[in-house]
mmCIF file of the N, C-alpha and C atoms, coordinates in Angstrom:
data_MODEL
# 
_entry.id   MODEL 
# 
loop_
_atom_site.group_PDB 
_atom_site.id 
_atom_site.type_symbol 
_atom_site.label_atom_id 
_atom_site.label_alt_id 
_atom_site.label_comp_id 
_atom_site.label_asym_id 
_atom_site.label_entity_id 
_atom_site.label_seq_id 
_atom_site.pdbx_PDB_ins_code 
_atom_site.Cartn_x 
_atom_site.Cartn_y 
_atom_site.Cartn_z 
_atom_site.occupancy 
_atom_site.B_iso_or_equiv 
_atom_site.pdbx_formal_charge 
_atom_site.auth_seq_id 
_atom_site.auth_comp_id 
_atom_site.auth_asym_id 
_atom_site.auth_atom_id 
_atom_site.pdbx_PDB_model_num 
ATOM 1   N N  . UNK A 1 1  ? 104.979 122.691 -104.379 1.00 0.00 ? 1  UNK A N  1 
ATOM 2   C CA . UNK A 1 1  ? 105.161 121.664 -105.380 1.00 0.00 ? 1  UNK A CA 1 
ATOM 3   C C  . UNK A 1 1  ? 106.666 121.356 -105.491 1.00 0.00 ? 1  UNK A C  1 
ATOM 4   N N  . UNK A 1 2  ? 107.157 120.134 -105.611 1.00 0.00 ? 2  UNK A N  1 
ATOM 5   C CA . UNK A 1 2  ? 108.342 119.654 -105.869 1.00 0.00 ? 2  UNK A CA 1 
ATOM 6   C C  . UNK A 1 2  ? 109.049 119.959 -106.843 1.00 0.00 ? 2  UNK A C  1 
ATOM 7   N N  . UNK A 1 3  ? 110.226 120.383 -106.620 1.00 0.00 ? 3  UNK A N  1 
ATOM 8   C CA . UNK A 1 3  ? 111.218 120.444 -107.965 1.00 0.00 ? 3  UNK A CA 1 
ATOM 9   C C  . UNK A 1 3  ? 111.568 119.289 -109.046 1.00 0.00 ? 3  UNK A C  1 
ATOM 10  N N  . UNK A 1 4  ? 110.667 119.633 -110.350 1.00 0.00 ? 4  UNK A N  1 
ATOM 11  C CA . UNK A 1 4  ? 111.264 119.019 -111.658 1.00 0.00 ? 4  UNK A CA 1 
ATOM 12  C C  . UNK A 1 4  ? 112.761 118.716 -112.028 1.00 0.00 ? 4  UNK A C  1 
ATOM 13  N N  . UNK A 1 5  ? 113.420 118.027 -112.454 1.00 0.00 ? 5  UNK A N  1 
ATOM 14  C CA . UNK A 1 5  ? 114.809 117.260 -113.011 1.00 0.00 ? 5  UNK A CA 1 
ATOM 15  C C  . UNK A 1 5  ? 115.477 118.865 -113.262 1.00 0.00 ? 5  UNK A C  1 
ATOM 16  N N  . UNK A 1 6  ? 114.630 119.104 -114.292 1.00 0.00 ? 6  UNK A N  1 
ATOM 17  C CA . UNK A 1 6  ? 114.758 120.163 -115.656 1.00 0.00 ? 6  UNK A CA 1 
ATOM 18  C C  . UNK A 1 6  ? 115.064 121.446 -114.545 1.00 0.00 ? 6  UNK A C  1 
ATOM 19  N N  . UNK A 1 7  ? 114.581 121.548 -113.353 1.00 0.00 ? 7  UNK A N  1 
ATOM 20  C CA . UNK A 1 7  ? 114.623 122.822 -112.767 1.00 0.00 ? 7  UNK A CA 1 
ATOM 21  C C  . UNK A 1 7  ? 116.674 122.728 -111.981 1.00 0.00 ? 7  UNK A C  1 
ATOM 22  N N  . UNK A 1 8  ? 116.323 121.785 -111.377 1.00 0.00 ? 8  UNK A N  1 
ATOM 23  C CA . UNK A 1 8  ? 117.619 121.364 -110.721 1.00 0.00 ? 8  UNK A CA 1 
ATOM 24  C C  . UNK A 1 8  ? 118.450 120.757 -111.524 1.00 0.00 ? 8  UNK A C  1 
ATOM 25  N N  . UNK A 1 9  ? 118.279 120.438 -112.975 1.00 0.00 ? 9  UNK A N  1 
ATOM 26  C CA . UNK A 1 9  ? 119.566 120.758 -113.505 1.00 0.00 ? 9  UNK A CA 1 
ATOM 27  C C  . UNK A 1 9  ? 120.161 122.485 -114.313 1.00 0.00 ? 9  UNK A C  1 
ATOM 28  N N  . UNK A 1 10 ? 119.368 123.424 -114.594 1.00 0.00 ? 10 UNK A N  1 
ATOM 29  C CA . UNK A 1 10 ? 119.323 124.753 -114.285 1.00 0.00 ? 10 UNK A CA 1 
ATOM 30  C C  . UNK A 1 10 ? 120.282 125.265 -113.106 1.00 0.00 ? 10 UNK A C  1 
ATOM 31  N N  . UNK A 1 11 ? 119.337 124.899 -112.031 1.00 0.00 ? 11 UNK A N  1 
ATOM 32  C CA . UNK A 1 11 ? 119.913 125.745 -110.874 1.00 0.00 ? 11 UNK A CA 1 
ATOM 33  C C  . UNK A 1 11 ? 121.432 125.104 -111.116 1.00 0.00 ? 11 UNK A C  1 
ATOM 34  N N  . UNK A 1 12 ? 122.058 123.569 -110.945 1.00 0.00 ? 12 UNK A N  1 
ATOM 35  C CA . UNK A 1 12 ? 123.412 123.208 -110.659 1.00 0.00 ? 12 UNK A CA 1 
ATOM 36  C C  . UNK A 1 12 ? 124.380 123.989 -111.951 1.00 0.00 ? 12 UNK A C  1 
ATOM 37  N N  . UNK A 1 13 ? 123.644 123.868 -113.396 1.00 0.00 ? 13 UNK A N  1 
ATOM 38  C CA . UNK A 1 13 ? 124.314 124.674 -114.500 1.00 0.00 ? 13 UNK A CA 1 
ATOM 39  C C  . UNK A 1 13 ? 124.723 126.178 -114.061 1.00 0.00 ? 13 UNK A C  1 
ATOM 40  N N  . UNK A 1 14 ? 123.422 127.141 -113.212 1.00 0.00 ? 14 UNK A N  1 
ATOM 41  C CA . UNK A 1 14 ? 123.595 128.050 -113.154 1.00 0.00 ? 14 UNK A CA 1 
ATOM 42  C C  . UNK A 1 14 ? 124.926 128.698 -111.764 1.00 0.00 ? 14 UNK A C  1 
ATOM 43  N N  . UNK A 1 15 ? 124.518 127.435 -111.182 1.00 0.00 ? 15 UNK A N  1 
ATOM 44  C CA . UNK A 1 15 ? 125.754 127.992 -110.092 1.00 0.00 ? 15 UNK A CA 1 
ATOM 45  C C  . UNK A 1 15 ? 126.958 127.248 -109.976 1.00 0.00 ? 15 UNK A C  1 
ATOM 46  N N  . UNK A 1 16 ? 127.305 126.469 -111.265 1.00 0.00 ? 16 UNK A N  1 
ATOM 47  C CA . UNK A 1 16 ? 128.705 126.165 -111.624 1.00 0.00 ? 16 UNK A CA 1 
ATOM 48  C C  . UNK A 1 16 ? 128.897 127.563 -112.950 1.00 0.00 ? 16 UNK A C  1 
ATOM 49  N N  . UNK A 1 17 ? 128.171 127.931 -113.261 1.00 0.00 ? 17 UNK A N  1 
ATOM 50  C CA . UNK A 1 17 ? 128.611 129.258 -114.172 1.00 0.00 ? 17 UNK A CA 1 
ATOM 51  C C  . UNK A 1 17 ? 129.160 130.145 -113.422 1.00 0.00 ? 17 UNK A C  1 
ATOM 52  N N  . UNK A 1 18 ? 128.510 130.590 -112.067 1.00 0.00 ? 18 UNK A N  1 
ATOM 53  C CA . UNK A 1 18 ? 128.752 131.394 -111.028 1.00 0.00 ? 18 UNK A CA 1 
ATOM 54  C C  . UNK A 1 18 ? 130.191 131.306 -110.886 1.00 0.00 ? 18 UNK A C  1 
ATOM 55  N N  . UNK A 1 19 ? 130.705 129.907 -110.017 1.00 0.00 ? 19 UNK A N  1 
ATOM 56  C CA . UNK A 1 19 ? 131.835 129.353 -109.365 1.00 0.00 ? 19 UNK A CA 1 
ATOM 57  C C  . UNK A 1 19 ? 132.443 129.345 -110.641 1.00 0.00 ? 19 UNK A C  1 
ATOM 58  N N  . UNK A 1 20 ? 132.562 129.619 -111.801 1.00 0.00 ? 20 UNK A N  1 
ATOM 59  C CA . UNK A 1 20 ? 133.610 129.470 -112.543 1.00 0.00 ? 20 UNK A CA 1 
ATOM 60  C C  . UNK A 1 20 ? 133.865 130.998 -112.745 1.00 0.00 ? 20 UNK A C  1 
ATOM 61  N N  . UNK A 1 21 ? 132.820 131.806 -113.214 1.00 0.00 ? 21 UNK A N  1 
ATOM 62  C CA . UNK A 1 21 ? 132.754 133.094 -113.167 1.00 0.00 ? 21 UNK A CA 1 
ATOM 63  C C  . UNK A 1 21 ? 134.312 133.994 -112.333 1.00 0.00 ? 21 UNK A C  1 
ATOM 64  N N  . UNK A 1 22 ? 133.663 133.160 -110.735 1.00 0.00 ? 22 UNK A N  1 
ATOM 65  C CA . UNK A 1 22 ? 134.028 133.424 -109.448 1.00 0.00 ? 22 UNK A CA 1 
ATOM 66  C C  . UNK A 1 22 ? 136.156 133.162 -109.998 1.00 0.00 ? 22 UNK A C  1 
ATOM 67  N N  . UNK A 1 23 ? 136.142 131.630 -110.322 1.00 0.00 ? 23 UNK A N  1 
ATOM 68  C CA . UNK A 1 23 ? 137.464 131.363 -110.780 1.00 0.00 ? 23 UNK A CA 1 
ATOM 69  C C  . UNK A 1 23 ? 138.307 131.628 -111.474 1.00 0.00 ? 23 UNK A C  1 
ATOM 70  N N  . UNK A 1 24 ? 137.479 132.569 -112.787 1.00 0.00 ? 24 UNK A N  1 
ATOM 71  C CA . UNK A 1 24 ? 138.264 133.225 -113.467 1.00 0.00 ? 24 UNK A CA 1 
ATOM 72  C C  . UNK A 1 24 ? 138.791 134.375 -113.370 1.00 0.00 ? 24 UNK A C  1 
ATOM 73  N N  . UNK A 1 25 ? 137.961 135.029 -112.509 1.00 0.00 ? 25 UNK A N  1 
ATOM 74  C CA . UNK A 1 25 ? 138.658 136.636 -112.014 1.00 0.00 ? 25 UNK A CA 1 
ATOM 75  C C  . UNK A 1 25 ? 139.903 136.330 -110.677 1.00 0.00 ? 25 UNK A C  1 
ATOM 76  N N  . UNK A 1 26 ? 139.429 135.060 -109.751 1.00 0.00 ? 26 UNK A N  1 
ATOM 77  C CA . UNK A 1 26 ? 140.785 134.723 -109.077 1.00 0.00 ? 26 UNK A CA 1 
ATOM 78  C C  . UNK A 1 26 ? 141.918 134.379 -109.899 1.00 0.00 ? 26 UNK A C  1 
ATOM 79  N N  . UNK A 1 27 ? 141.612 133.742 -110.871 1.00 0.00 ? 27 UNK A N  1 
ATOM 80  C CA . UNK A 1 27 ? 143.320 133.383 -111.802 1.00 0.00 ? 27 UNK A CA 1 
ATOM 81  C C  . UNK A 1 27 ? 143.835 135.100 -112.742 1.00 0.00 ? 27 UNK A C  1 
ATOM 82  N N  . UNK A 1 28 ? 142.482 135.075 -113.095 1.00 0.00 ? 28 UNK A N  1 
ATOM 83  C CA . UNK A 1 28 ? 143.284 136.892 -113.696 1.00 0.00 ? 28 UNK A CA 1 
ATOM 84  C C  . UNK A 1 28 ? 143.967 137.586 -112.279 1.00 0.00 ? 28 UNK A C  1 
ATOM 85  N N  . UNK A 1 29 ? 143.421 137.744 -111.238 1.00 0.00 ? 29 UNK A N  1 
ATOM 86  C CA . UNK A 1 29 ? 144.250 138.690 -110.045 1.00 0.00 ? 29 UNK A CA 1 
ATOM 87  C C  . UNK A 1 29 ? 145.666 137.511 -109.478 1.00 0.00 ? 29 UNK A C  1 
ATOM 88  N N  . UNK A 1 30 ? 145.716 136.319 -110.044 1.00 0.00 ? 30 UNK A N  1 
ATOM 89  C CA . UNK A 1 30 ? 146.535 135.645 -109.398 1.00 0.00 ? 30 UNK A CA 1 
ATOM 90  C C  . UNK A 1 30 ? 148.121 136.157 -109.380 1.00 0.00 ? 30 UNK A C  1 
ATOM 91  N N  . UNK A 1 31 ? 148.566 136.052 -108.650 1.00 0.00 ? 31 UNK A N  1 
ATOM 92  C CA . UNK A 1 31 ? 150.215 137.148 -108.770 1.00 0.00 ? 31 UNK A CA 1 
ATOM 93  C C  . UNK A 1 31 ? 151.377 135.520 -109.237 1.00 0.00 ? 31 UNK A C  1 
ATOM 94  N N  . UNK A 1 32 ? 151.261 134.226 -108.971 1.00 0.00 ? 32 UNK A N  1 
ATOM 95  C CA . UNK A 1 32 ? 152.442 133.542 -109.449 1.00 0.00 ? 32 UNK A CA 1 
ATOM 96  C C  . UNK A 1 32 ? 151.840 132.375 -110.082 1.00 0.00 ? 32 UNK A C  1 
ATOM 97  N N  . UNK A 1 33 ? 152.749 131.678 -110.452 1.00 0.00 ? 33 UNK A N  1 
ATOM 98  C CA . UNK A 1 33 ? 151.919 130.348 -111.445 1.00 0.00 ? 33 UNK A CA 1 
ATOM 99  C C  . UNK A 1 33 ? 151.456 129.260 -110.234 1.00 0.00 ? 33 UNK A C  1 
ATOM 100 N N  . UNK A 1 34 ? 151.824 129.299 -109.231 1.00 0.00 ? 34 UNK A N  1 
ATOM 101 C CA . UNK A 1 34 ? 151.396 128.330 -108.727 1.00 0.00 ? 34 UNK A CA 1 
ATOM 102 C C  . UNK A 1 34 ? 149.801 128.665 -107.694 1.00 0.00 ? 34 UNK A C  1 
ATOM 103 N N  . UNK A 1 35 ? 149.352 129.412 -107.302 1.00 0.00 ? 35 UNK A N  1 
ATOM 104 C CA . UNK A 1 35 ? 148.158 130.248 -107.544 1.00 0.00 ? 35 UNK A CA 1 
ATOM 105 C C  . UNK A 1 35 ? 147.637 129.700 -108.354 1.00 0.00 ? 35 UNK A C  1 
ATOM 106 N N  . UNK A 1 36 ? 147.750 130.287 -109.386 1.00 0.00 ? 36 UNK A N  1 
ATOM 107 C CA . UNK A 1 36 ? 146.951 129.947 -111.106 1.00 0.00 ? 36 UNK A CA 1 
ATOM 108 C C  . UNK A 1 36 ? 146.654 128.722 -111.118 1.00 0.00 ? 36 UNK A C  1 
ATOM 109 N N  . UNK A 1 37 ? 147.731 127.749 -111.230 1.00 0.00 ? 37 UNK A N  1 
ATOM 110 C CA . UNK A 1 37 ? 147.961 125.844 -110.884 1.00 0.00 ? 37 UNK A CA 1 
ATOM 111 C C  . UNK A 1 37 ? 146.397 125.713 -110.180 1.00 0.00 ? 37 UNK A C  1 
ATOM 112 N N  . UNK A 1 38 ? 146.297 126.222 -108.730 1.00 0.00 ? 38 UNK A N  1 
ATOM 113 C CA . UNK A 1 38 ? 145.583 125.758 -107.343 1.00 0.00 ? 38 UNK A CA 1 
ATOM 114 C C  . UNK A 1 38 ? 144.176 125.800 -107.963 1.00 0.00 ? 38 UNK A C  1 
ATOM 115 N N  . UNK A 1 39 ? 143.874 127.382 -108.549 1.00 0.00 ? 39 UNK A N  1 
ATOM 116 C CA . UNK A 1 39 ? 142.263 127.364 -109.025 1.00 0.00 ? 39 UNK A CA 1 
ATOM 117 C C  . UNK A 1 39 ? 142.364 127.077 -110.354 1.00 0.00 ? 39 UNK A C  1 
ATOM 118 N N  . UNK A 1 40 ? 143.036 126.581 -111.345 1.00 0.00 ? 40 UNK A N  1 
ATOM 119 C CA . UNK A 1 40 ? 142.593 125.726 -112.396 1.00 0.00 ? 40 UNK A CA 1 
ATOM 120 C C  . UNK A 1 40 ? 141.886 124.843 -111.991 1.00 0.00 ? 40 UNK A C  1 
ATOM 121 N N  . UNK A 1 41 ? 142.928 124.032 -110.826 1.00 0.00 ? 41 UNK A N  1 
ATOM 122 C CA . UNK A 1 41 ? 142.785 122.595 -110.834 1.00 0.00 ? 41 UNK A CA 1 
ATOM 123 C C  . UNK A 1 41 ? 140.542 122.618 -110.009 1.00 0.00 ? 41 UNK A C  1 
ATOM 124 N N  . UNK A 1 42 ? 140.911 123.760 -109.179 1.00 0.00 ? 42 UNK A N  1 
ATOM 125 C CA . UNK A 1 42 ? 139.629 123.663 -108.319 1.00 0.00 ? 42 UNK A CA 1 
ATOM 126 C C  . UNK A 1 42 ? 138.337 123.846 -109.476 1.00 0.00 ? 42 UNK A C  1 
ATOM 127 N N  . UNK A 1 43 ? 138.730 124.678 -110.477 1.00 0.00 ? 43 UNK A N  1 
ATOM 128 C CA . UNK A 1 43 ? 137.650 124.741 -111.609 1.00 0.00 ? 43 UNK A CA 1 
ATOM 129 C C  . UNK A 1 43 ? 137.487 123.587 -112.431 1.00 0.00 ? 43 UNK A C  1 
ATOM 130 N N  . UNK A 1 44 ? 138.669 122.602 -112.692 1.00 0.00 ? 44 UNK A N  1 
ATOM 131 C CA . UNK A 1 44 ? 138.503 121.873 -113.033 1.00 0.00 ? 44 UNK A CA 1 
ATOM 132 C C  . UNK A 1 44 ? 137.592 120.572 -113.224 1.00 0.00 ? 44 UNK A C  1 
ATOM 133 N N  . UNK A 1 45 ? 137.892 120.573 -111.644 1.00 0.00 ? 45 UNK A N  1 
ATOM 134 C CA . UNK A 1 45 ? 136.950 119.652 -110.568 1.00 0.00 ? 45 UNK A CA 1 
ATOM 135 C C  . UNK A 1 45 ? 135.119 120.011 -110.634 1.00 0.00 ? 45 UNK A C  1 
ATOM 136 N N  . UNK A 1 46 ? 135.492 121.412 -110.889 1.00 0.00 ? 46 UNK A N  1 
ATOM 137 C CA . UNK A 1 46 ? 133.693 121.194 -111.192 1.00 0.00 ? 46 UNK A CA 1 
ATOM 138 C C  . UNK A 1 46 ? 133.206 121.235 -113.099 1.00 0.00 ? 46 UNK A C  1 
ATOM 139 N N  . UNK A 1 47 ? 134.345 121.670 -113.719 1.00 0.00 ? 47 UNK A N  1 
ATOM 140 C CA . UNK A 1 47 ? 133.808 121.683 -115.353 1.00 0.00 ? 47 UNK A CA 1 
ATOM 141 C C  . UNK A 1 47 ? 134.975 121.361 -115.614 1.00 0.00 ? 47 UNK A C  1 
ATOM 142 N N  . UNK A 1 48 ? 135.559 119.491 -116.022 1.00 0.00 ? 48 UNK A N  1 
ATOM 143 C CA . UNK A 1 48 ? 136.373 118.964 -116.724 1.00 0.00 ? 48 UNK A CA 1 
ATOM 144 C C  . UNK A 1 48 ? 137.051 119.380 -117.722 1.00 0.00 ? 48 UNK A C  1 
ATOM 145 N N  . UNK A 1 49 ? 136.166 120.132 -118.712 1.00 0.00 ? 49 UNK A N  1 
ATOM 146 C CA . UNK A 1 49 ? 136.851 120.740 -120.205 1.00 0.00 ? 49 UNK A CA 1 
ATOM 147 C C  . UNK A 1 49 ? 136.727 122.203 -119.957 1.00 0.00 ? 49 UNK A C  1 
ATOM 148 N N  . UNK A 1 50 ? 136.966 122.848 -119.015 1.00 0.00 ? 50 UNK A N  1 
ATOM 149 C CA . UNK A 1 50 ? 137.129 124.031 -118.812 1.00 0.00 ? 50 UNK A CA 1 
ATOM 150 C C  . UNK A 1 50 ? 138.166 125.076 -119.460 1.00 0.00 ? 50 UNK A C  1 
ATOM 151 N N  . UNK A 1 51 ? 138.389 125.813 -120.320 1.00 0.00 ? 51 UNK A N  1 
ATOM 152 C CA . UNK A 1 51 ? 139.724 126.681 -120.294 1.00 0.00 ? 51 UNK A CA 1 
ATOM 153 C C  . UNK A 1 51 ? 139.318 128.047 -120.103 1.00 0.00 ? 51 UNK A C  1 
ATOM 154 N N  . UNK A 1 52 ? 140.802 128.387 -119.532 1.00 0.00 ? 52 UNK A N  1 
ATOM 155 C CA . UNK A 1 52 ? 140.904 129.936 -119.079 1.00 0.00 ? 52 UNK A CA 1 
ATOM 156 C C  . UNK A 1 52 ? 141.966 130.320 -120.193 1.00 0.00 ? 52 UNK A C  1 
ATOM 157 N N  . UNK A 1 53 ? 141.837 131.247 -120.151 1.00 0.00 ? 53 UNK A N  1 
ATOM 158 C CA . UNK A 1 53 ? 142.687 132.726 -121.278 1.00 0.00 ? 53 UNK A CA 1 
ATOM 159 C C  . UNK A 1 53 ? 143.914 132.105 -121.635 1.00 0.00 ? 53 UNK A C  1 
ATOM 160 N N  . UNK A 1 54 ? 144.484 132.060 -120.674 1.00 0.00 ? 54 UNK A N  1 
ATOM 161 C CA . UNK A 1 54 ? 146.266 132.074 -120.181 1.00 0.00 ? 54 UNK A CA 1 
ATOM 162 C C  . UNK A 1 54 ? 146.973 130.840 -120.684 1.00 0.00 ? 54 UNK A C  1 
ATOM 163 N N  . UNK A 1 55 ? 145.853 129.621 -120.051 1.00 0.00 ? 55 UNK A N  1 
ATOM 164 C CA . UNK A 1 55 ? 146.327 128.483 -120.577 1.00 0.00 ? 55 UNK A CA 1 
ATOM 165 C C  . UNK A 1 55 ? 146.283 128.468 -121.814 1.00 0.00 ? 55 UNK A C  1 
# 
């Protein structure tokens, strides 16, 4: 049976939680600001109103 709206918007919610998950432990291990800069901006790109700790 075909995937419902409701299912595949789940799955895309659940694996931009992932990839941000994923982004926030790269900016905590990040060693200089410009690092930090690179995966903001890449988290950004997938959740617009995103914030991390630091900022």
């Amino acid at each position: 049976m075909p995937r419902i709206q409701r299912d595949r918007d789940l799955s895309r919610k659940r694996a931009r939680k992932a990839k941000l998950k994923k982004f926030r432990a790269q900016y905590a291990s990040a060693k200089n600001e410009t690092e930090k800069q690179e995966i903001f901006e890449k988290a950004r790109r997938i959740s617009p109103f995103v914030t991390f700790e630091d900022e």
